[in-house]
C-alpha positions in Angstrom: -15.7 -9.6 14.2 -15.1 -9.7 10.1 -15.7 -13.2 9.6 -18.4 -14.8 7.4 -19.8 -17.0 10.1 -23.3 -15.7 11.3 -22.9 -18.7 14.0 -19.7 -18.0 15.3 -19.8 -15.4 18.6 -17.0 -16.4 21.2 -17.4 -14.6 24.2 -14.7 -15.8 26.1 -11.1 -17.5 26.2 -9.4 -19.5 29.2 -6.0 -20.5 29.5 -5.1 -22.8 32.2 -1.5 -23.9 33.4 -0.6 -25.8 36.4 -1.9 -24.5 39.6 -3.1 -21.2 37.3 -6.5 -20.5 35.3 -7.4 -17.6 33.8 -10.5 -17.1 32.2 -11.6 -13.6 30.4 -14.9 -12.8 28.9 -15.4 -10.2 26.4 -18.5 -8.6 24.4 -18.6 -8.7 20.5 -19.9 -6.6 18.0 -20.4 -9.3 14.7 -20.3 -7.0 11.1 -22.5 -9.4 9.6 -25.2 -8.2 12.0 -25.2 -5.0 10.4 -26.4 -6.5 6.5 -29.9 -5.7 7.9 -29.2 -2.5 9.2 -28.0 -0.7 5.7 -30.1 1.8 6.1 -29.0 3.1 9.0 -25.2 3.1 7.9 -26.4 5.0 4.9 -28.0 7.3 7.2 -25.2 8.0 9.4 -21.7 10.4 8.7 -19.3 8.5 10.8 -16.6 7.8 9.1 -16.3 4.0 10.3 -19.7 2.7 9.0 -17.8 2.8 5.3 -15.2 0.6 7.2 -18.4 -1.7 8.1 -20.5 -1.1 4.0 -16.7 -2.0 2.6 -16.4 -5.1 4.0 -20.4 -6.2 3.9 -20.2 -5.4 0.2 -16.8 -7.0 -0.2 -18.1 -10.5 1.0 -21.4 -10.5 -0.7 -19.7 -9.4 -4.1 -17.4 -12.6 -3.7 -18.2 -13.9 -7.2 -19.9 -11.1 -8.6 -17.0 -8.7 -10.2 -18.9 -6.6 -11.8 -21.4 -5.5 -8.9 -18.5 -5.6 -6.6 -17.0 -3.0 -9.2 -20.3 -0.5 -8.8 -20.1 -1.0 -5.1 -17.0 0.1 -4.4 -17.3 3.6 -6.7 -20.7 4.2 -4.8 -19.0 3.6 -1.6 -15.8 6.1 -2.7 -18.2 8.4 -3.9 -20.0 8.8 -0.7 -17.0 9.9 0.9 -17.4 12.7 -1.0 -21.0 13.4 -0.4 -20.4 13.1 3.3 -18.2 16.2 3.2 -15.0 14.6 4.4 -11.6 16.5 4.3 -9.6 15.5 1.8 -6.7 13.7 3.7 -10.0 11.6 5.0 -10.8 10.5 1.9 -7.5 9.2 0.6 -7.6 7.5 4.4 -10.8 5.6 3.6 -10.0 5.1 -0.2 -7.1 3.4 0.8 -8.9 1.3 2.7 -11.7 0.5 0.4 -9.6 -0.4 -2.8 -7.6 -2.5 -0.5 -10.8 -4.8 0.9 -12.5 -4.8 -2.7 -10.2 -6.3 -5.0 -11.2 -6.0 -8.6 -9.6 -7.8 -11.5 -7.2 -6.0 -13.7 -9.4 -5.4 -16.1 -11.9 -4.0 -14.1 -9.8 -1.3 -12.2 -8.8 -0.6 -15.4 -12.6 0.3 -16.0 -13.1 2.1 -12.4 -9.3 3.5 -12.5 -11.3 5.4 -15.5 -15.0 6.1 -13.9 -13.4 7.5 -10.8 -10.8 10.2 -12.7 -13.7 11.1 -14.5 -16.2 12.1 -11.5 -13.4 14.0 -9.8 -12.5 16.1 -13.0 -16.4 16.8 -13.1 -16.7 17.8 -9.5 -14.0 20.6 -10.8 -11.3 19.7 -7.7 -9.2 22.5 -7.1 -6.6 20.6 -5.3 -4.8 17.8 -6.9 -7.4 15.0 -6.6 -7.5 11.6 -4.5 -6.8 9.7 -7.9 -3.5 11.9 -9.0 -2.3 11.4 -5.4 -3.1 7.5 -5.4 -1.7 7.4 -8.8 1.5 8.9 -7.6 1.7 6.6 -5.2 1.4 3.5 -7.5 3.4 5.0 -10.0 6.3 5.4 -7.0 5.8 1.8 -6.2 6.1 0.6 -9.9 9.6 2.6 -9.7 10.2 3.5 -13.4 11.8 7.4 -13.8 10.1 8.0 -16.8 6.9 7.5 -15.9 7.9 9.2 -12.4 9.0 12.2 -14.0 5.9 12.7 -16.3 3.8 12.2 -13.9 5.5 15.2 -11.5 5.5 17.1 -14.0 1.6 16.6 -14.5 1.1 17.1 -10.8 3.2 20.3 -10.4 1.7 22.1 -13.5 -2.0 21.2 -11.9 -0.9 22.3 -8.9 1.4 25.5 -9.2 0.4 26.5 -13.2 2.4 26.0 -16.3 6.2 25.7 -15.9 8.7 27.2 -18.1 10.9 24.9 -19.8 14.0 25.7 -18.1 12.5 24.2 -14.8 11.0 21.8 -16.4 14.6 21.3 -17.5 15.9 21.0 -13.9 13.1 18.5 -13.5 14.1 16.1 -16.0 17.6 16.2 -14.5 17.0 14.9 -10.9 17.6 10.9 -10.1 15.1 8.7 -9.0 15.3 9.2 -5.3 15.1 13.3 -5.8 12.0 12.9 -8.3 10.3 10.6 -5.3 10.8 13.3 -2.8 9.5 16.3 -4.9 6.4 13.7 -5.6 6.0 14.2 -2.2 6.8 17.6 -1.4 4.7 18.9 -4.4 1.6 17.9 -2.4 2.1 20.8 0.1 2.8 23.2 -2.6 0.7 26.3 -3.4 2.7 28.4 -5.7 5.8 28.1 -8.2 7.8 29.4 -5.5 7.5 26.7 -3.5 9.0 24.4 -6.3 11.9 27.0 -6.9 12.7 26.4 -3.6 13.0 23.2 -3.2 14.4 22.7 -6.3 17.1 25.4 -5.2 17.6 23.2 -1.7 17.5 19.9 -2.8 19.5 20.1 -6.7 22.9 20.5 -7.0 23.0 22.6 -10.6 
């Protein structure tokens, strides 16, 4: 149970219709119960228990922005101390920036602090916040932006590109820019792009 009631623990519901009654009872497990047990969700490496921190933290950050803020990088940042895959991470980021609302202003700031830490931890792959980023940047649907920011992704993730396929690159519409954004992720050399750009452009 996610509420914020520590008093509220139904254990059972009825329904009753004429000449029928049904009545089923259940067990609970209450999240609130777990704010004195931090310790031992620091302690542990299931995945979950930053399910359970992420929403303890997001209720008693409710009008305190800027702790809420530091919570939510400490709680990102442990994903990566736990070892996690990567796919993982990106699972349980997801799920943290969508409980732990910050103001504009402050993702802004933590937008910032969390490129930062993954550029210092020297990824090799293309990083939670590039992949997150390409996601947003699909959402806000504007091919410019779209095409700078495959390009950025490709050259991190394949090497530098010559210009003429950088040429092809700036050719392809909206819905064809979306779908390398996607396919790039699987890429591992510039061979991959040449191929898909040679299946999926018409030149």
């Amino acid at each position: 149970m996610c509420d914020n009631d520590p008093t509220w623990r139904p254990n059972q519901y009825s329904y009753n219709y004429p000449d029928t009654r049904l009545n089923f009872e259940f067990g609970t497990v209450k999240l609130l119960d777990y704010q004195n047990r931090w310790t031992e969700l620091e302690a542990s490496d299931n995945p979950f228990t930053t399910v359970v921190m992420a929403h303890l933290k997001t209720q008693q950050t409710n009008k305190k922005p800027g702790e809420r803020k530091a919570w939510k990088f400490s709680l990102i940042r442990r994903l990566y101390e736990l070892g996690l895959q990567e796919k993982d991470i990106r699972n349980l980021y997801r799920f943290i920036d969508w409980v732990m609302i910050l103001s504009k202003a402050l993702e802004a700031e933590f937008w910032q602090e969390f490129k930062q830490f993954e550029q210092e931890r020297t990824m090799s792959y293309i990083t939670t916040g590039e992949r997150i980023g390409y996601e947003r940047g699909k959402e806000e649907g504007k091919q410019e932006g779209e095409q700078t920011l495959v390009l950025r992704l490709l050259q991190r993730r394949v090497g530098e590109l010559p210009q003429e396929v950088r040429r092809r690159i700036k050719t392809l519409s909206l819905e064809q820019l979306e779908a390398l954004g996607e396919a790039l992720l699987d890429f591992t050399a510039i061979e991959d792009l040449l191929n898909w750009l040679s299946a999926n452009q018409t030149t």
